[in-house]
C-alpha positions as CSV (number, residue, x, y, z in Angstrom):
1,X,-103.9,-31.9,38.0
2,X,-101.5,-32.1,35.4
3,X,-99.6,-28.9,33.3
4,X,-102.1,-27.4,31.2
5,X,-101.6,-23.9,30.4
6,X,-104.3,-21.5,30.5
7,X,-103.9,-19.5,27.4
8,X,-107.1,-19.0,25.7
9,X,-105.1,-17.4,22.6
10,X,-105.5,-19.8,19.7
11,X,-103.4,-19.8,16.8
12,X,-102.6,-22.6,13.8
13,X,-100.5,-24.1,16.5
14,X,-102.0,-27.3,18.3
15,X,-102.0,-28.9,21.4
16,X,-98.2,-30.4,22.1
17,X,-97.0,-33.6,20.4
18,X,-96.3,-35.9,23.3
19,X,-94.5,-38.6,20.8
20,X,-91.7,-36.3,21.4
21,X,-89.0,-38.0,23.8
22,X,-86.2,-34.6,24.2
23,X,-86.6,-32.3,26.8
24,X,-85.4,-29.5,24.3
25,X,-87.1,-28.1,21.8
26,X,-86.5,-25.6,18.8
27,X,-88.2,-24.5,15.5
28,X,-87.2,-27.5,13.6
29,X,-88.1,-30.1,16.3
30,X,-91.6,-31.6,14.8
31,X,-93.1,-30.4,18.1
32,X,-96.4,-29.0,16.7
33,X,-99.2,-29.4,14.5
34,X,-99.5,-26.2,12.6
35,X,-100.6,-27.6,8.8
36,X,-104.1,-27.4,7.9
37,X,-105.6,-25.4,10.8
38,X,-107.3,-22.3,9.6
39,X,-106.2,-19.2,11.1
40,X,-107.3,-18.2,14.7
41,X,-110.4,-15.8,16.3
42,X,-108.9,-13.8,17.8
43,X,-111.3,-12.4,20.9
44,X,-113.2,-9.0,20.0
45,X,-112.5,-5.8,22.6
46,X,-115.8,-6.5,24.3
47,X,-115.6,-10.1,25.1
48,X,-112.0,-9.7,26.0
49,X,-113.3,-6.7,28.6
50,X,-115.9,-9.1,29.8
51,X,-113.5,-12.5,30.5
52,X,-111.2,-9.8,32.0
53,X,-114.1,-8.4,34.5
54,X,-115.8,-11.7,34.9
55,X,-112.2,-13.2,36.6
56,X,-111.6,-9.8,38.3
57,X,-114.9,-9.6,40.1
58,X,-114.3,-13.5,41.0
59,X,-111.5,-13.2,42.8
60,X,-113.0,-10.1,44.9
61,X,-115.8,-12.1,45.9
62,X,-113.6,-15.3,46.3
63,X,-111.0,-13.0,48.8
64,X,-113.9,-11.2,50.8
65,X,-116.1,-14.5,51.0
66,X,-113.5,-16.5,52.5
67,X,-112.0,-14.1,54.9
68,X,-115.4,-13.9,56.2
69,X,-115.8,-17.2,56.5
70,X,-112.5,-17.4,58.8
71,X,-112.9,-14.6,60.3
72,X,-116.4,-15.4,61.8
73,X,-115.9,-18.6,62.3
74,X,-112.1,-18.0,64.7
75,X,-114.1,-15.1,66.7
76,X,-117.4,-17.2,67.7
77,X,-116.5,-19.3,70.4
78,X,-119.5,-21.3,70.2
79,X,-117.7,-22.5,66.9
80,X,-114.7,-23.6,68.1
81,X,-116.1,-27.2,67.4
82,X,-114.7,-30.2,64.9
83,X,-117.5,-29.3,62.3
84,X,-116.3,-25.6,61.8
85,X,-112.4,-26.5,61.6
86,X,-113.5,-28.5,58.6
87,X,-115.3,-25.4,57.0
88,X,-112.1,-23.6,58.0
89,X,-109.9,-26.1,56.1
90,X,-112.0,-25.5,53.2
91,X,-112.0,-21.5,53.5
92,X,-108.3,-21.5,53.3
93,X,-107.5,-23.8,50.5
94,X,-109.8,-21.4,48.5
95,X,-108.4,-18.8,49.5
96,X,-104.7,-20.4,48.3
97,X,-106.8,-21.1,45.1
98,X,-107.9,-17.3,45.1
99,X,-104.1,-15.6,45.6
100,X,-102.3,-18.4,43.1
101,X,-104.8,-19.5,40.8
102,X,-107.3,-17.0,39.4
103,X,-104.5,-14.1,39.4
104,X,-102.2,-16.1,36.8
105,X,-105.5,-17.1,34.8
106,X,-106.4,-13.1,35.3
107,X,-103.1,-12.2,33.5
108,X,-103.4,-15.1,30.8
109,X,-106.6,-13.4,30.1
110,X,-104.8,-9.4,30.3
111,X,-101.9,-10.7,27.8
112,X,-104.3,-13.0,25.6
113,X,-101.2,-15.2,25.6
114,X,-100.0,-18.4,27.7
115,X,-96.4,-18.4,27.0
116,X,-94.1,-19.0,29.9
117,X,-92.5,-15.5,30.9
118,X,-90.3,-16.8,33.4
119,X,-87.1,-18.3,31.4
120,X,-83.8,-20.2,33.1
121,X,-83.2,-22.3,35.8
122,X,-85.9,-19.9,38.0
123,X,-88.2,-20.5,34.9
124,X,-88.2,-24.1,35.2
125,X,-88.2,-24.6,38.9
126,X,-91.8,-22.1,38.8
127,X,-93.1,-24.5,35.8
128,X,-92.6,-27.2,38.4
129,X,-93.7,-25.7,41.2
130,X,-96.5,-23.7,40.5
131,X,-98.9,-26.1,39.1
132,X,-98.0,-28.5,42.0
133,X,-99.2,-25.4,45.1
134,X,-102.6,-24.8,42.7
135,X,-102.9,-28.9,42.2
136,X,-102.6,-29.1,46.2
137,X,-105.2,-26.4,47.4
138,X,-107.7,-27.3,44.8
139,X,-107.9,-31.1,45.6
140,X,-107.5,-30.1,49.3
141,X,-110.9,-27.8,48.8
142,X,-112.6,-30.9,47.4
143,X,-111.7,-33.2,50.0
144,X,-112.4,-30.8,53.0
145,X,-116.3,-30.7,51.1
146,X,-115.7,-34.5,51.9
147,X,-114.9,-34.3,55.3
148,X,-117.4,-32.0,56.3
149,X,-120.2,-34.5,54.2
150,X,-119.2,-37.0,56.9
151,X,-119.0,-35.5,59.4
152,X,-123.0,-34.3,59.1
153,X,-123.4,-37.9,58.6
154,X,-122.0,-39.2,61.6
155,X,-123.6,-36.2,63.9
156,X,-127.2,-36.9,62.3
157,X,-127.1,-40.3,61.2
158,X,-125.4,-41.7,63.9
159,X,-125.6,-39.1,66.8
160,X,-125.1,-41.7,70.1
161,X,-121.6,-42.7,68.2
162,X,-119.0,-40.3,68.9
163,X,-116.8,-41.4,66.1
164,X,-115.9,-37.3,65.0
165,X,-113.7,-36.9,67.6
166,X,-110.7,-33.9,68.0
167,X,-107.6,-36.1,67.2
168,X,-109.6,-37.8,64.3
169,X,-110.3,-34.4,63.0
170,X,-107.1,-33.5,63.0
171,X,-105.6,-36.3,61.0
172,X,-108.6,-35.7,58.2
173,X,-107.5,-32.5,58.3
174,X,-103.9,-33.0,57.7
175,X,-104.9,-35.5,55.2
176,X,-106.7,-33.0,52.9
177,X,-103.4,-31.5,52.5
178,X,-101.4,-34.9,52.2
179,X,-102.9,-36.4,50.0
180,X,-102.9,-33.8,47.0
181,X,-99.3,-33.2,47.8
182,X,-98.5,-37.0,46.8
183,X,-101.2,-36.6,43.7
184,X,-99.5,-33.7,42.4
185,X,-95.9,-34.5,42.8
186,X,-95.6,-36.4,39.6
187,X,-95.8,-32.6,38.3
188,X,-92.4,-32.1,39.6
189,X,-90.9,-34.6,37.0
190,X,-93.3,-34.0,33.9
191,X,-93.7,-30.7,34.0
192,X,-91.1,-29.0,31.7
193,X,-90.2,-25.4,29.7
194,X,-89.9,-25.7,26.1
195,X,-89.2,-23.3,23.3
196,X,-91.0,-22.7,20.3
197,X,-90.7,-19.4,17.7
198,X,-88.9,-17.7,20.5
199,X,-91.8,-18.6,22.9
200,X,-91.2,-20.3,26.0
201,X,-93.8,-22.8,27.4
202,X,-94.8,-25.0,30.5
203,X,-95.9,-28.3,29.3
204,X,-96.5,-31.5,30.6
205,X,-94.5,-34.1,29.0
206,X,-93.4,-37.2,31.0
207,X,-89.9,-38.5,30.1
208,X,-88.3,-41.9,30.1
209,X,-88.9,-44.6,31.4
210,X,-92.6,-43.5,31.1
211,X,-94.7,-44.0,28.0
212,X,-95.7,-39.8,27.5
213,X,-99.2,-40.6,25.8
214,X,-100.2,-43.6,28.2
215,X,-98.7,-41.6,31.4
216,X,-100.8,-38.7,30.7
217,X,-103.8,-40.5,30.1
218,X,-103.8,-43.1,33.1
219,X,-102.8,-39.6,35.3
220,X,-105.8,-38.1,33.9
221,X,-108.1,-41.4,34.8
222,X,-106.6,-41.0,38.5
223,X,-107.4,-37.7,38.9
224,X,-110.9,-38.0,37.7
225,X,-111.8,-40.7,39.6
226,X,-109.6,-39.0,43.0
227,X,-110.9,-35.8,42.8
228,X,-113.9,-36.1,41.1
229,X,-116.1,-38.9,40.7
230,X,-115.7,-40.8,44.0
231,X,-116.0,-37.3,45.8
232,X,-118.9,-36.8,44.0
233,X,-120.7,-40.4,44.8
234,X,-119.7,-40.4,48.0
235,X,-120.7,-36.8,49.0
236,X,-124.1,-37.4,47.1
237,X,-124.4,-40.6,49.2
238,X,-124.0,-38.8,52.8
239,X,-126.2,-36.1,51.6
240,X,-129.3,-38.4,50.6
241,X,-128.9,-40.0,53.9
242,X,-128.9,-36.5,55.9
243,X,-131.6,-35.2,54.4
244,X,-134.1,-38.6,54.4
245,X,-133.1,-38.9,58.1
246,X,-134.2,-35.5,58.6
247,X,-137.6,-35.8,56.5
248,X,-138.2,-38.9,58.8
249,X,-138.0,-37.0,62.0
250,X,-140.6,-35.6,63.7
251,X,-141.6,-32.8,65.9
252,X,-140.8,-33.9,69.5
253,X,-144.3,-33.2,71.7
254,X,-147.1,-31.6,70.9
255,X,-147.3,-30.4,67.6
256,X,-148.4,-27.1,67.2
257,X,-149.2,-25.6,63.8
258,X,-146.6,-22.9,64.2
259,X,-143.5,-24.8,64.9
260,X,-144.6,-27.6,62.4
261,X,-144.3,-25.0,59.8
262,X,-141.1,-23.7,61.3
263,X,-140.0,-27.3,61.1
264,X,-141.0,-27.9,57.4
265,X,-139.0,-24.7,56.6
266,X,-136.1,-25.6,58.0
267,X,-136.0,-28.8,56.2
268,X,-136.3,-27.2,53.2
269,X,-133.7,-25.3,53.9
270,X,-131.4,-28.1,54.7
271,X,-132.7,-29.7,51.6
272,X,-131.8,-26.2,49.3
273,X,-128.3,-26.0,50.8
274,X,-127.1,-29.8,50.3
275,X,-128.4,-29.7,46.5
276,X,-126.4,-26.5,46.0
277,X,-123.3,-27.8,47.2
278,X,-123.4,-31.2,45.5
279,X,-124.6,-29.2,42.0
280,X,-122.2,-26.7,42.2
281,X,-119.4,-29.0,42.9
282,X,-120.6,-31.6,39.9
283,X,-121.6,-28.7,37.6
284,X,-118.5,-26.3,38.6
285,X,-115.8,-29.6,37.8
286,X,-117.6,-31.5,34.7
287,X,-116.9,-29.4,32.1
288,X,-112.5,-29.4,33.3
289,X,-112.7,-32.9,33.1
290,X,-114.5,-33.6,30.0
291,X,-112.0,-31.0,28.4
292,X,-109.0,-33.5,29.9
293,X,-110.4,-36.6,28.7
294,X,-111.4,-34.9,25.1
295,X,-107.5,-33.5,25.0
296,X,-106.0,-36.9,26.1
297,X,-108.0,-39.0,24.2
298,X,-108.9,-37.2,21.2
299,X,-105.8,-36.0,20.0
300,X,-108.5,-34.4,16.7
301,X,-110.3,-32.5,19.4
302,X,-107.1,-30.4,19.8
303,X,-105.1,-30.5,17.0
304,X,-106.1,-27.1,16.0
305,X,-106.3,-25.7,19.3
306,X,-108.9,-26.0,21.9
307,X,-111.8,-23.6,20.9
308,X,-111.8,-20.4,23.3
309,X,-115.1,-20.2,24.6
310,X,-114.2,-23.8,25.6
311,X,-110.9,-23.3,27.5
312,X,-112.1,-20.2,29.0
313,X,-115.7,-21.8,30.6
314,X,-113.8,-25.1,31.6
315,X,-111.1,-22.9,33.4
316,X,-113.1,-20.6,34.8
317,X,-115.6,-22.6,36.5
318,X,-113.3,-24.9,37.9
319,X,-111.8,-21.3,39.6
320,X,-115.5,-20.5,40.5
321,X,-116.1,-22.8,43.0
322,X,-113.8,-20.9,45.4
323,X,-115.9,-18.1,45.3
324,X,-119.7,-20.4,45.5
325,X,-118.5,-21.9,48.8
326,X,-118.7,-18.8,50.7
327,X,-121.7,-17.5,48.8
328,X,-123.5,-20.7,50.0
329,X,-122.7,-20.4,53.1
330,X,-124.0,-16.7,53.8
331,X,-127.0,-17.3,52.0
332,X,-128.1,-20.3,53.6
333,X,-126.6,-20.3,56.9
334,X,-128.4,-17.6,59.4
335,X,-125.5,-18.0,62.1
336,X,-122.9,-16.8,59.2
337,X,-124.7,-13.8,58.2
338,X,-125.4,-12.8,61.7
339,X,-121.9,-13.4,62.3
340,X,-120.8,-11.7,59.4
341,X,-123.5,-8.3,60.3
342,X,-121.5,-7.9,63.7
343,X,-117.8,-8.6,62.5
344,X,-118.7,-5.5,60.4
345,X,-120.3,-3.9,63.4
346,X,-117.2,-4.4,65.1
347,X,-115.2,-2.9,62.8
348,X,-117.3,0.0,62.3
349,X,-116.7,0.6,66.5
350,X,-119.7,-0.5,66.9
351,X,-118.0,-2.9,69.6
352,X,-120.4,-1.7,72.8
353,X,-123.2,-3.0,71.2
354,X,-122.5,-6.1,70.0
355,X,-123.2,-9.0,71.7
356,X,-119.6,-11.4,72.6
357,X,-121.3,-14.5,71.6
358,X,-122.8,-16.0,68.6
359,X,-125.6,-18.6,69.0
360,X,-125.0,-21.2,66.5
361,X,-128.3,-23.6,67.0
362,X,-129.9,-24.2,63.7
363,X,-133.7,-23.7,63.3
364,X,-134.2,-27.2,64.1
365,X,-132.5,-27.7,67.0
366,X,-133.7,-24.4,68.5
367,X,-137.4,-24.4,68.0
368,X,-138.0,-28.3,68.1
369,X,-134.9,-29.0,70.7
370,X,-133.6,-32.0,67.7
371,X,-129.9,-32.1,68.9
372,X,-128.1,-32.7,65.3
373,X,-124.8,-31.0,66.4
374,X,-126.2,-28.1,64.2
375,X,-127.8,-29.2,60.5
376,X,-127.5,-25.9,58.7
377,X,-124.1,-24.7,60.4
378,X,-122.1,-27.1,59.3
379,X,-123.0,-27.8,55.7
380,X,-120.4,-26.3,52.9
381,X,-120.2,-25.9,49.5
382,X,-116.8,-26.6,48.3
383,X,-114.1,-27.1,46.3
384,X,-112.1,-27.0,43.4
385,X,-111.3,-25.2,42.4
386,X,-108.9,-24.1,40.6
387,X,-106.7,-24.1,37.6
388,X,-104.5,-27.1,38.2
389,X,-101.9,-29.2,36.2
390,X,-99.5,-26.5,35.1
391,X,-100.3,-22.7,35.9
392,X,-103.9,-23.5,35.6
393,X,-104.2,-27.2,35.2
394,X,-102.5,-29.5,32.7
395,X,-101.2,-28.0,29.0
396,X,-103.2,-26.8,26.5
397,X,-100.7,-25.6,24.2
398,X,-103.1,-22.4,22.1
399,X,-100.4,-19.9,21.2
């Protein structure tokens, strides 16, 4: 998304004046708001330690998650299908979002200060490119969850159609990385280093022939609707349709009491998984883009600073998706923990006794012979992720 620094340090200084049409800066420039604000809270020792450990722990359970996720998934052959490259595709942009996003918002959070410590020609190439790699694997996390939405559609919904095929795959794929790249390029013109009190910033400010305050709210409209609200509709939509075409079905044969309960469970199941990864999407990106809309259109929201607690929650649970996707995945998917339990028996040497092969058949398809191309091992959680829109998003400007 845009060039919104992650610095949770609040001062008298407010968010930046985009009137402003120079690319340079200094003391004098009227670049800030600083009259009137009352002086800033600074964060006390213990809820510093805790922002500090919450982020920490995040990206420990982001890193292992993920690697498992790939890991498993390359070594069972029985998943070397289109579904799984999906979940893949997913796994690795979080894993970008993981090694480029939450360490910078980690260090924000260490120095209790945004400022821009890179300064020079290197300075301002890394306020450019920066925000456009964390932009990229973000919005690439969220439209992998969309591609693997569909393609549980088409293999439950519309199992006689083989529309899912390998090349098609591949072009999604290649897509989910396209089309961010082209979404966050403007970032490579906006995004700017300024100076202020000896402080260097990254900032979005959009120069001529753009309009800086109507640019920066349009961008923020596209992005929402992009990476957000269609995702979400649509994803919501494939969902509902998986899961009442599941409830429909019924037990093929003679119904026994026994695998009619097996069945029921397993629809739950299904049903458990696909609310958890549209909730945690919607719930995990809501409150990043309600802080945009408030900075871009409210300039009173911000002209004291963006409130702490604020920043810090909209930041960090656009970061924790990264880590939910994997979490999701071994908690509802049977084939990933078992996968997971003998990738660790494997490296423990336990080699001899584990067995080459995974079996990836869902409950479903296994006790009630349903062939859904695998309900529960293809389902993710996704996205987001991630700071975006300059180091962590677009500017808030909270010295």
């Amino acid at each position: 998304m845009g060039n919104m620094t992650m610095s949770h340090k609040q001062n008298n200084m407010s968010f930046v004046n985009t009137n402003q049409t120079n690319d340079t800066f200094s003391d004098e420039d009227d670049y800030y708001i600083d009259d009137g604000c009352p002086p800033s809270k600074e964060a006390t020792r213990p809820q510093y330690l805790t922002k500090v450990m919450m982020y920490a722990l995040m990206i420990v359970v982001s890193l292992i998650g993920n690697v498992l996720i790939i890991s498993v998934t390359r070594r069972t052959r029985s998943m070397q299908k289109v579904a799984f490259h999906f979940v893949v595709n997913m796994a690795i942009a979080d894993l970008v979002t993981t090694l480029i996003n939450m360490p910078e918002a980690l260090t924000v959070e260490i120095r209790n200060s945004d400022d821009w410590l890179v300064t020079g020609d290197a300075g301002v190439i890394l306020c450019k490119l920066l925000p456009l790699c964390q932009g990229v694997c973000a919005f690439c996390s969220i439209l992998s969850l969309l591609a693997i939405a569909l393609d549980r559609f088409l293999a439950i919904c519309l199992p006689l159609k083989r529309i899912m095929t390998g090349r098609i795959a591949k072009v999604i794929i290649v897509s989910t990385w396209l089309i961010p790249c082209l979404s966050s390029a403007p970032m490579l013109v906006a995004n700017i280093v300024v100076e202020d009190h000896g402080q260097f910033f990254c900032i979005e400010k959009w120069p001529v022939p753009f309009d800086d305050e109507k640019t920066a709210r349009d961008y923020t409209i596209i992005l929402f609707v992009l990476f957000y609200a269609l995702p979400l509709i649509i994803i919501s939509t494939l969902y509902s349709c998986v899961i009442y075409k599941i409830w429909r079905r019924r037990v093929p044969g003679h119904r026994l009491a026994s695998t009619t309960r097996l069945y029921t469970r397993s629809r739950k199941k299904a049903l458990k998984m696909f609310m958890a990864i549209v909730l945690c999407f919607a719930l995990c990106w809501l409150p990043y883009h309600v802080l945009f809309f408030l900075v871009t259109f409210d300039t009173d929201f911000y002209k004291c600073g963006v409130p702490l607690t604020v920043a810090f929650v909209s930041f960090f649970l656009s970061h924790a998706l990264s880590a939910l996707n994997p979490c999701i995945y071994l908690i509802f998917n049977k084939d990933y923990r078992t996968g997971v339990k003998r990738l660790l028996g494997s490296c423990a040497k336990w080699s001899d006794t584990v067995h080459p092969e995974f079996n990836t058949g869902s409950d479903i398809n296994t006790q009630t012979g349903v062939q859904e191309d695998r309900e529960m091992t293809t389902f993710q959680a996704q996205s987001p992720q991630s700071g975006i829109r300059n180091s962590s998003l677009r500017t808030i400007k909270k010295k």
